[in-house]
Backbone as a chain_set.jsonl record, in Angstrom:
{"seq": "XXXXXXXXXXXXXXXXXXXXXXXXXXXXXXXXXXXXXXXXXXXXXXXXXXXXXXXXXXXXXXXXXXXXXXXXXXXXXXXXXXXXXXXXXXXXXXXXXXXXXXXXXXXXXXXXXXXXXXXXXXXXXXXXXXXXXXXXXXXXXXXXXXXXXXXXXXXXXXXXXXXXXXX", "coords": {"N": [[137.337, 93.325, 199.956], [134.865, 90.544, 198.878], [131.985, 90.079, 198.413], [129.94, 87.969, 199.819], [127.771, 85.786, 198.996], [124.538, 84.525, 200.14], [123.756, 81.41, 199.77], [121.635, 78.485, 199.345], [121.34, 74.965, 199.729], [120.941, 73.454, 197.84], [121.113, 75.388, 195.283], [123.854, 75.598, 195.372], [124.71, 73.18, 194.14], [123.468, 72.794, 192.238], [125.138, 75.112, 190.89], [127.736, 73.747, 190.874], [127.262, 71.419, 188.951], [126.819, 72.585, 186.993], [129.594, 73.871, 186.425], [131.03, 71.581, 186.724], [130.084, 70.285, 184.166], [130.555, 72.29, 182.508], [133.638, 72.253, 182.362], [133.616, 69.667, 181.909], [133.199, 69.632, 179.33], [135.279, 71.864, 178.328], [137.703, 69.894, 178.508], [136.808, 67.97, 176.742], [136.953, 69.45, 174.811], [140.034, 70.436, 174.595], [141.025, 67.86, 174.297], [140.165, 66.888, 171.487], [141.323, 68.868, 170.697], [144.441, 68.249, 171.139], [144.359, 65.5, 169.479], [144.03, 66.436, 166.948], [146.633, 68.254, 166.522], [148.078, 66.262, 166.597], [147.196, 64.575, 164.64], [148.385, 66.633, 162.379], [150.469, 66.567, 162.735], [151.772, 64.567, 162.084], [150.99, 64.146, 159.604], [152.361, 66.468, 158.365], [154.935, 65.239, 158.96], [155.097, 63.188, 156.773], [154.588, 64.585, 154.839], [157.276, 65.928, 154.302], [160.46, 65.61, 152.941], [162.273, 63.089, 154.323], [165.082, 64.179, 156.751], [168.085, 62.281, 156.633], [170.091, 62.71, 158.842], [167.723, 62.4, 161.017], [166.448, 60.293, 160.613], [165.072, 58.394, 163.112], [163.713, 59.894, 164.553], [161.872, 60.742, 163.296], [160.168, 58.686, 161.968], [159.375, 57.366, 164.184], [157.465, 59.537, 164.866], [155.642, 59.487, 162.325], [154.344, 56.724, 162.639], [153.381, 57.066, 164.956], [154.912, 56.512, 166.882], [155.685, 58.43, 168.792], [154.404, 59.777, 170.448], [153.608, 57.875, 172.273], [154.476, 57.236, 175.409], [154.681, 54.824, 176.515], [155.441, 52.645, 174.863], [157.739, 53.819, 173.709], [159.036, 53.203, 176.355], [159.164, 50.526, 175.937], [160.139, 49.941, 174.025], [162.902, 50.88, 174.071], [163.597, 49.5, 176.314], [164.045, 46.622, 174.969], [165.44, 47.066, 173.007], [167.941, 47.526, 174.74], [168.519, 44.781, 175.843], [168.185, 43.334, 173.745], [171.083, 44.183, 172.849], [172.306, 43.869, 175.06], [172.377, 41.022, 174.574], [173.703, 40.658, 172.225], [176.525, 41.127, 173.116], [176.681, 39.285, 174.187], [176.448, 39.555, 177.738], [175.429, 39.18, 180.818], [172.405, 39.684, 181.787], [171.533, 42.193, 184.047], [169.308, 43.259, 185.225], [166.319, 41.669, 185.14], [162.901, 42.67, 183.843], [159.8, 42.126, 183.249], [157.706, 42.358, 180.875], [154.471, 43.347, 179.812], [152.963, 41.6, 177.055], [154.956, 41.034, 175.643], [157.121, 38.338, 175.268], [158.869, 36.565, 177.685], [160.345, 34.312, 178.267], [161.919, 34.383, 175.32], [163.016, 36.892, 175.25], [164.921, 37.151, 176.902], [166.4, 34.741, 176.991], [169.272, 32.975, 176.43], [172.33, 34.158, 174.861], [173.31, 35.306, 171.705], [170.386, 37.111, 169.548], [168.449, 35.723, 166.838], [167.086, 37.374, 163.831], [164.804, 37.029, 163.363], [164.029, 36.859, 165.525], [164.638, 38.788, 167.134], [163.096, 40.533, 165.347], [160.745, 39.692, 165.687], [160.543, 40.344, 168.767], [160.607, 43.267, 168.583], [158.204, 44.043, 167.46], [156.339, 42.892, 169.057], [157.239, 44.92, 171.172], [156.36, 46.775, 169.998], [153.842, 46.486, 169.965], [152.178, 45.621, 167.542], [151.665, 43.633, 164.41], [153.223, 44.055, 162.095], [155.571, 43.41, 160.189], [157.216, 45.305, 157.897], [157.017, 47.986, 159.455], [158.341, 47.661, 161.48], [161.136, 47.107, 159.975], [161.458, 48.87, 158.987], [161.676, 50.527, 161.203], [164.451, 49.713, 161.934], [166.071, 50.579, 160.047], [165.583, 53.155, 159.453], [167.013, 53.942, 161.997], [169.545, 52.566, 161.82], [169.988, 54.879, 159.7], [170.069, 57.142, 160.825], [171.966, 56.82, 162.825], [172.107, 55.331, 165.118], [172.242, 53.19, 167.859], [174.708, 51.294, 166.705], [176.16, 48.954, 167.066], [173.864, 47.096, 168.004], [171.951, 47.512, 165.202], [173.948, 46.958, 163.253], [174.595, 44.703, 164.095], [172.138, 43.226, 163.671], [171.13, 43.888, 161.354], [173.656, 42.432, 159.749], [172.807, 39.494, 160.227], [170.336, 39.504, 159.303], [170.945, 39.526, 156.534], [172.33, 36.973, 156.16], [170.811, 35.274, 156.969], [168.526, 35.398, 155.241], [170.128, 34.649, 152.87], [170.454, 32.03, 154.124], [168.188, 31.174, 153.856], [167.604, 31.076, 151.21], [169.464, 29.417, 150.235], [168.468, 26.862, 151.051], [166.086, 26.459, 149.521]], "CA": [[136.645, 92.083, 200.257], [134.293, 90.366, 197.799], [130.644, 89.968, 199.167], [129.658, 86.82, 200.382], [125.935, 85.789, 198.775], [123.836, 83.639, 200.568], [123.161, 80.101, 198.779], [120.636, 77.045, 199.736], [122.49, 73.513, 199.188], [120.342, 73.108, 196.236], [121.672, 76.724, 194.312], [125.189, 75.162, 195.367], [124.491, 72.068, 193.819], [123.477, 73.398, 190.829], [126.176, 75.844, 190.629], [128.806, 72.987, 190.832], [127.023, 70.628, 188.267], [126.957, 73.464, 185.685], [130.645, 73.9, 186.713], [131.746, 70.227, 186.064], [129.332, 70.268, 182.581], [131.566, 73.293, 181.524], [134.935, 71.742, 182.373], [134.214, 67.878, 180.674], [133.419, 70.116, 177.906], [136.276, 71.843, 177.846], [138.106, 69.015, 178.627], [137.078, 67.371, 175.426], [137.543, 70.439, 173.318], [141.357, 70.068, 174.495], [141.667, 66.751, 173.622], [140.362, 67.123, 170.352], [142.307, 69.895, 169.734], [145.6, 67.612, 170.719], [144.322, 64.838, 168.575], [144.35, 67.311, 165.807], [147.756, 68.33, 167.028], [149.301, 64.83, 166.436], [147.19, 64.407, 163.108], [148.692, 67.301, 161.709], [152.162, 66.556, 163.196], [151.997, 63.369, 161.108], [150.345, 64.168, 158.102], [153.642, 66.874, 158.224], [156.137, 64.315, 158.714], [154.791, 62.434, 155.537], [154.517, 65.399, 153.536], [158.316, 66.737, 154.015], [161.798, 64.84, 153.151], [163.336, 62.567, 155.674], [166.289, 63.766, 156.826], [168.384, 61.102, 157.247], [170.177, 62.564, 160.265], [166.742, 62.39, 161.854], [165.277, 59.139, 160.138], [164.376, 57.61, 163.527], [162.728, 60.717, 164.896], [160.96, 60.849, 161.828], [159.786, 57.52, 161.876], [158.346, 57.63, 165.614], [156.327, 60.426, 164.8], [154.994, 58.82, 161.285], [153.936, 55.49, 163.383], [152.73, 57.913, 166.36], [155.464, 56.401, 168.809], [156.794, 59.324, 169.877], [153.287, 60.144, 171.45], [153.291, 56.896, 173.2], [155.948, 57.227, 176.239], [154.871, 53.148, 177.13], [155.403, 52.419, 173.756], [158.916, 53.947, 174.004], [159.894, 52.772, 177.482], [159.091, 48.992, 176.107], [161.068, 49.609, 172.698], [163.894, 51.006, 174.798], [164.286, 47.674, 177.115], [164.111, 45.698, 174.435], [166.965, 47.193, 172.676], [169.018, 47.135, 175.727], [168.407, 43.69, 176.26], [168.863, 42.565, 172.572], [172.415, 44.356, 173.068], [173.588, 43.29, 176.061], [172.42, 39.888, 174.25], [174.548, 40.573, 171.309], [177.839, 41.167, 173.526], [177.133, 37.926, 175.257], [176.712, 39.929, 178.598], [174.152, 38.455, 181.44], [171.031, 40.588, 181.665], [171.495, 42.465, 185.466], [167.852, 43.136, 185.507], [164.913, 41.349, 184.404], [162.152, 43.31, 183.898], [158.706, 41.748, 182.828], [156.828, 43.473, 180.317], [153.119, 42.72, 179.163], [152.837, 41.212, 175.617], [156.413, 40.751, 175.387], [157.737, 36.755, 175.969], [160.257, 36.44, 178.48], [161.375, 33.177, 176.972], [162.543, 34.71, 173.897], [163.582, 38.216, 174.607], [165.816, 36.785, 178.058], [166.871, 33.921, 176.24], [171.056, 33.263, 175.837], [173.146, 34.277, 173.381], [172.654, 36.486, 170.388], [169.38, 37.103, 168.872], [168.211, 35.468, 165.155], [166.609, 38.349, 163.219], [163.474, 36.608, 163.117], [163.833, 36.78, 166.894], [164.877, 40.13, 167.169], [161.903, 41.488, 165.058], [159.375, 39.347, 166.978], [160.079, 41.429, 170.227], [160.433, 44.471, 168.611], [157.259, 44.024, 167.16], [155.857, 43.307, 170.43], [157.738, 46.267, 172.021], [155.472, 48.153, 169.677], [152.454, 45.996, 169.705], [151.962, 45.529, 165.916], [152.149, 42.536, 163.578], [153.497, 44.817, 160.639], [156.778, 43.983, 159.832], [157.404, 46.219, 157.285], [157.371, 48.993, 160.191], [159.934, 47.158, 162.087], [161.786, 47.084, 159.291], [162.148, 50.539, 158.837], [162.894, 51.268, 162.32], [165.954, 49.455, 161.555], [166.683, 51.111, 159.226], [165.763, 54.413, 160.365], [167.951, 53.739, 163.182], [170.971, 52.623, 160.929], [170.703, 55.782, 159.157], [170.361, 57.919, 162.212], [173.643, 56.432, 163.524], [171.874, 54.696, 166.745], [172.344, 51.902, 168.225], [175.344, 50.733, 165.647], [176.359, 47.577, 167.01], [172.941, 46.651, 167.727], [171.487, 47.697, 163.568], [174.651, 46.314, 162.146], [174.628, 42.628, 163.93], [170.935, 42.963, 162.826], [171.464, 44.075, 159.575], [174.36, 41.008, 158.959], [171.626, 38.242, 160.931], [169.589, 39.559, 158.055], [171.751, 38.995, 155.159], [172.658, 35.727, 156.589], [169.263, 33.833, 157.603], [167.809, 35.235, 153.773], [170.994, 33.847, 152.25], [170.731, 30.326, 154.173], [166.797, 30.202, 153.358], [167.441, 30.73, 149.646], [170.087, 28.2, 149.931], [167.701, 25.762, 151.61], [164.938, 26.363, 148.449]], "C": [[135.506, 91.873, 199.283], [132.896, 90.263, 198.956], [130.12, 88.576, 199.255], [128.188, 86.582, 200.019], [125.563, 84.049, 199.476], [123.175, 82.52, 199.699], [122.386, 79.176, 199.208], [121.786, 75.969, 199.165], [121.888, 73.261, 197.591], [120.66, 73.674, 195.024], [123.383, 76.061, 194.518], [125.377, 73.795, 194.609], [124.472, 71.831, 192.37], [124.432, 74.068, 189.959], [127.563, 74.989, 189.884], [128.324, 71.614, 189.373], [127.169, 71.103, 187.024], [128.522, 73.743, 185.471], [131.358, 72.072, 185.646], [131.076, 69.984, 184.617], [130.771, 71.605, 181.785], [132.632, 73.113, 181.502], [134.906, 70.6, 181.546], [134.053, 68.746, 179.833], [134.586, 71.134, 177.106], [137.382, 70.861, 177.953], [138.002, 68.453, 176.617], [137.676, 67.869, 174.317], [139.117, 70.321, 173.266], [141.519, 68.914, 174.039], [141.471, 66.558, 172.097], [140.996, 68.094, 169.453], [144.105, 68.937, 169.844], [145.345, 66.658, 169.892], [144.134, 65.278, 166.807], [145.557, 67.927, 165.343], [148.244, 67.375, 166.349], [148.72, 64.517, 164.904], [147.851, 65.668, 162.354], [150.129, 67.212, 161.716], [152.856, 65.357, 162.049], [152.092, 63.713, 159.531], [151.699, 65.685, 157.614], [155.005, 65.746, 157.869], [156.011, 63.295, 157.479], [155.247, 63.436, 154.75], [156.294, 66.173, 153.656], [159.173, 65.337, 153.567], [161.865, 64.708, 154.114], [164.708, 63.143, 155.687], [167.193, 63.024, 157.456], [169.191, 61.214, 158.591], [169.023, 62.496, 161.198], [165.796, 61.216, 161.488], [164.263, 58.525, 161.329], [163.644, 58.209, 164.183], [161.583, 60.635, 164.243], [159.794, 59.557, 161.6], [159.06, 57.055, 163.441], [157.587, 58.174, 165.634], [155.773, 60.048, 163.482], [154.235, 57.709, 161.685], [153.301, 55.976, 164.833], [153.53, 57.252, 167.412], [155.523, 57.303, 169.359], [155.39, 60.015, 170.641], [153.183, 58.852, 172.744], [153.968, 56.587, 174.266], [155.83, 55.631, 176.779], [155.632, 52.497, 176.129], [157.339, 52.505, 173.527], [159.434, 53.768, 174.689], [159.977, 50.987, 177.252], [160.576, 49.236, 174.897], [162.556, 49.609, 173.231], [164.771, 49.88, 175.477], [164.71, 47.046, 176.052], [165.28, 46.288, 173.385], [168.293, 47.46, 173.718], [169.025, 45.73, 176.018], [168.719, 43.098, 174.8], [170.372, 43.097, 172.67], [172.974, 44.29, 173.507], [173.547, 41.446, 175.454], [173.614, 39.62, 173.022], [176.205, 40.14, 171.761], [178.132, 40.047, 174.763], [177.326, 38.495, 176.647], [175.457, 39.4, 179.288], [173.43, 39.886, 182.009], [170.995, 41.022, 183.17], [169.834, 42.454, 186.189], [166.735, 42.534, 185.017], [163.665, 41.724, 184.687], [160.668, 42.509, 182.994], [157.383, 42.665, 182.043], [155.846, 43.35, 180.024], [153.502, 42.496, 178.011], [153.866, 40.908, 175.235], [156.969, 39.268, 176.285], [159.001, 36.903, 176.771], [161.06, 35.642, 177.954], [162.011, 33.775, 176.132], [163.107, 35.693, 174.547], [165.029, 37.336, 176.198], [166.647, 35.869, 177.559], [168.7, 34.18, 175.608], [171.253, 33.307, 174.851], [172.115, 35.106, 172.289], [171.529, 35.756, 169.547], [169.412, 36.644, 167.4], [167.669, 36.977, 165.149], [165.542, 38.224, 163.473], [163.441, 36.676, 164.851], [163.746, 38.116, 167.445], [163.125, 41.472, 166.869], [160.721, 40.894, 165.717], [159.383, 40.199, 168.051], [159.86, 43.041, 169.978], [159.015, 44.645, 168.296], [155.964, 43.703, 168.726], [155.763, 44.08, 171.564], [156.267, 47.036, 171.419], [153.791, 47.895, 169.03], [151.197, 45.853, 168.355], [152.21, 43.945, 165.681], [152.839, 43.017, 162.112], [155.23, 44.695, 160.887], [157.587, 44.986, 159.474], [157.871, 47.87, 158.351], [158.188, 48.755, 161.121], [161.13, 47.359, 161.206], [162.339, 48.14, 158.986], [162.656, 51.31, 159.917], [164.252, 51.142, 162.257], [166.579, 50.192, 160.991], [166.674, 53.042, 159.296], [166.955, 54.544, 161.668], [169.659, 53.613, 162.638], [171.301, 53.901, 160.318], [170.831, 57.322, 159.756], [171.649, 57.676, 162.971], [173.201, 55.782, 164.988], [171.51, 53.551, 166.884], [173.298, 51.186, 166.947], [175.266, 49.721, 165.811], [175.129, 46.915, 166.775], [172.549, 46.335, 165.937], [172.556, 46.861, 163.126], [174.846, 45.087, 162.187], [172.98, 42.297, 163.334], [170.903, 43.047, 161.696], [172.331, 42.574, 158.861], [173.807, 39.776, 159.196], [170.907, 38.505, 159.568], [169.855, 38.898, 156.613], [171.763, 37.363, 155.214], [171.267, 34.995, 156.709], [168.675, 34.224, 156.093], [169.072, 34.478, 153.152], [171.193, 32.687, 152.578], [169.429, 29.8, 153.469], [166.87, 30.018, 151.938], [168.821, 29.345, 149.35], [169.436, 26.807, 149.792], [166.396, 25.6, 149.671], [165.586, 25.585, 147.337]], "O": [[135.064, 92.902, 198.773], [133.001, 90.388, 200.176], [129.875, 88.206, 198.107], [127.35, 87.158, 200.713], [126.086, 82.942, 199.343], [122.174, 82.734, 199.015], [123.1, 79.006, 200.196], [122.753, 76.144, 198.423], [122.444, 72.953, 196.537], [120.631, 73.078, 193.947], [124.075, 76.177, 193.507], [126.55, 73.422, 194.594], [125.092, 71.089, 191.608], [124.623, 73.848, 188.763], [128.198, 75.296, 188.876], [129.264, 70.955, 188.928], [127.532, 70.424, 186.064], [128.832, 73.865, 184.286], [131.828, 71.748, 184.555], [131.815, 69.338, 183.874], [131.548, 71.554, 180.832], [133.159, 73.737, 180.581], [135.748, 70.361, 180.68], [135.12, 68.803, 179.221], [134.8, 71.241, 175.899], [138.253, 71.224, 177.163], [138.794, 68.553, 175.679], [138.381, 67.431, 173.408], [139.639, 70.137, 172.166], [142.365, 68.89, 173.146], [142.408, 66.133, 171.422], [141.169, 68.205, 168.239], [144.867, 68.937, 168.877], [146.286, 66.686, 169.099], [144.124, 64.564, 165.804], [145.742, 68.177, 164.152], [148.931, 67.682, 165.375], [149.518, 64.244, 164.008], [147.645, 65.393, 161.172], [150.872, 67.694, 160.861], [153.935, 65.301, 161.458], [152.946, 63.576, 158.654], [151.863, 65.82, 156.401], [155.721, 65.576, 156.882], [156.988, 62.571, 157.285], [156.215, 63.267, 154.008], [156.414, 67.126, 152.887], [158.726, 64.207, 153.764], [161.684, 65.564, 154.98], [165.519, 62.772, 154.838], [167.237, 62.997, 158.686], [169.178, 60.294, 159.409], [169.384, 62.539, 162.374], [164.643, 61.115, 161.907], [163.106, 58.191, 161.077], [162.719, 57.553, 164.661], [160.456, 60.467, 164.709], [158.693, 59.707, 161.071], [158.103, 56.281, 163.434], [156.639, 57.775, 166.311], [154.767, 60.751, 163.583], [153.222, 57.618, 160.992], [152.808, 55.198, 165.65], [153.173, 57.264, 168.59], [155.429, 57.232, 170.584], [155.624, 60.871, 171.494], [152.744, 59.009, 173.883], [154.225, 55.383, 174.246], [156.777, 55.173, 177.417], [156.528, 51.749, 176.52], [158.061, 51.543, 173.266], [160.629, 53.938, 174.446], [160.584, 50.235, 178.015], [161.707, 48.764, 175.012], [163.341, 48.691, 172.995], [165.934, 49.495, 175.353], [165.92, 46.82, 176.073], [166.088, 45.407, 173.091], [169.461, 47.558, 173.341], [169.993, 45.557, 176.758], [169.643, 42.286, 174.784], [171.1, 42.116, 172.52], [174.158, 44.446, 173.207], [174.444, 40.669, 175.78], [174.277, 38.587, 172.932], [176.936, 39.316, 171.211], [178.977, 39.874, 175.641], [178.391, 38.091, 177.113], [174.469, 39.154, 178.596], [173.96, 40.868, 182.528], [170.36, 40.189, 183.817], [169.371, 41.908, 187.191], [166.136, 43.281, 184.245], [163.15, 41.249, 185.699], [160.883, 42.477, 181.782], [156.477, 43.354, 182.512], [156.263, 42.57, 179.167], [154.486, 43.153, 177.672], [153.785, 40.319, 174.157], [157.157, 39.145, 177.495], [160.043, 37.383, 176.323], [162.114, 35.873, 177.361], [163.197, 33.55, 176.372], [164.297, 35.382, 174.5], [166.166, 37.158, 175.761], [167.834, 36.176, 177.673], [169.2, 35.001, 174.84], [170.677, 32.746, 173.918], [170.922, 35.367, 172.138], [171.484, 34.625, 169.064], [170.311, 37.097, 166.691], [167.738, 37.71, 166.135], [164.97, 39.232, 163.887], [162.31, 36.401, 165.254], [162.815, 38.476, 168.165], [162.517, 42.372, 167.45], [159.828, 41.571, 166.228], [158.356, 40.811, 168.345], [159.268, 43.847, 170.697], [158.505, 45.544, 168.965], [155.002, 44.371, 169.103], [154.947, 44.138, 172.484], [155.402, 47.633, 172.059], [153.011, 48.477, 168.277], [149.972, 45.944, 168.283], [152.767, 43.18, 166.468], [152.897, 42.252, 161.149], [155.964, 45.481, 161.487], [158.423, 45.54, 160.187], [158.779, 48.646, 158.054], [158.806, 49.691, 161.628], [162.149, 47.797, 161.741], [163.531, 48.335, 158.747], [163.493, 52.212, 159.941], [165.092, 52.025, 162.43], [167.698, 50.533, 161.372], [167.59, 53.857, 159.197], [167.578, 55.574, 161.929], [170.632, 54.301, 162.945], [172.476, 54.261, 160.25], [171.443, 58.301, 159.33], [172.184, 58.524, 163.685], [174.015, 55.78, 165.912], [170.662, 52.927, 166.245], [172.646, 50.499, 166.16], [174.514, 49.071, 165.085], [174.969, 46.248, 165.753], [172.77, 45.243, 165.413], [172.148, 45.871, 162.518], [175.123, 44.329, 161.257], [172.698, 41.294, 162.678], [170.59, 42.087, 160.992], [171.951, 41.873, 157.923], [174.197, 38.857, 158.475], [170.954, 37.598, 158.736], [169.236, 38.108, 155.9], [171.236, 36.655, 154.357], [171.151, 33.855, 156.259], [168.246, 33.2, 155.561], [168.725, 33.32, 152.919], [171.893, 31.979, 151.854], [169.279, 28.757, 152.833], [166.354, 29.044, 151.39], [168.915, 28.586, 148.385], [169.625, 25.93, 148.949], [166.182, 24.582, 149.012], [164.951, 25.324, 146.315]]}, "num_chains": 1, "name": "protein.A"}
């Protein structure tokens, strides 16, 4: 049996304040040790070759999705929902996401490109194309989501080949 010491509320008081001071502080020290974690995880995934069976891994953790599990449960919908849009199938669930237009992403019939990368870009709460762009393409050369990447990929070809027609 341990010995039981006699405390005042005030020595208990104290006890427990010095207590919670030494936990937020380790507290923080963990988090700055995972935010050191994920910068180093990155500043890895820059510094090696992509390999292209892993482009879109690769490319989640370069853009820090793959830390973000909201981040990935929006991107997710929204490529189930651009692909049941592709195959002309009606959407069973509609799910309402913040920052993401219902209008557009619910919206019949197959996605433009320019439509496509608007939601994704809202999936992942950016205005940077360019990093949409490479998910695509990360994704194409990962082998996922084919149908999806490849009616995106030929929407692509197609809407730059009508606008340079139009010029």
């Amino acid at each position: 049996m341990f010995p039981v010491l006699a405390m005042s509320e005030g020595e208990e008081c104290v006890l427990c304040e010095e207590e919670i001071r030494r936990l937020k502080s380790e507290l923080q020290d963990l988090r700055d040790e995972i935010l050191a974690l994920r910068m180093a995880i990155i500043e890895l995934a820059y510094a090696k070759v992509t390999d292209p069976k892993f482009a879109y891994f690769d490319w989640r953790i370069r853009y820090g999705v793959a830390f973000d599990e909201e981040k990935i449960m929006r991107l997710n919908w929204v490529f189930h929902v651009l692909t049941e849009r592709i195959k002309e199938e009606p959407i069973e669930r509609i799910k309402s996401i913040p920052g993401i237009s219902d209008a557009v992403l619910y919206r019949k019939g197959p996605p433009t490109y320019r439509e496509a990368l608007t939601l994704l870009m809202q999936a992942l709460g950016t205005k940077n194309e360019i990093m949409v762009e490479e998910l695509i393409e990360s994704l194409q050369s990962q082998g996922i989501l084919r149908e999806l990447v490849d009616f995106l990929c030929d929407r692509k070809r197609s809407e730059v080949k009508a606008r340079s027609e139009d010029s």
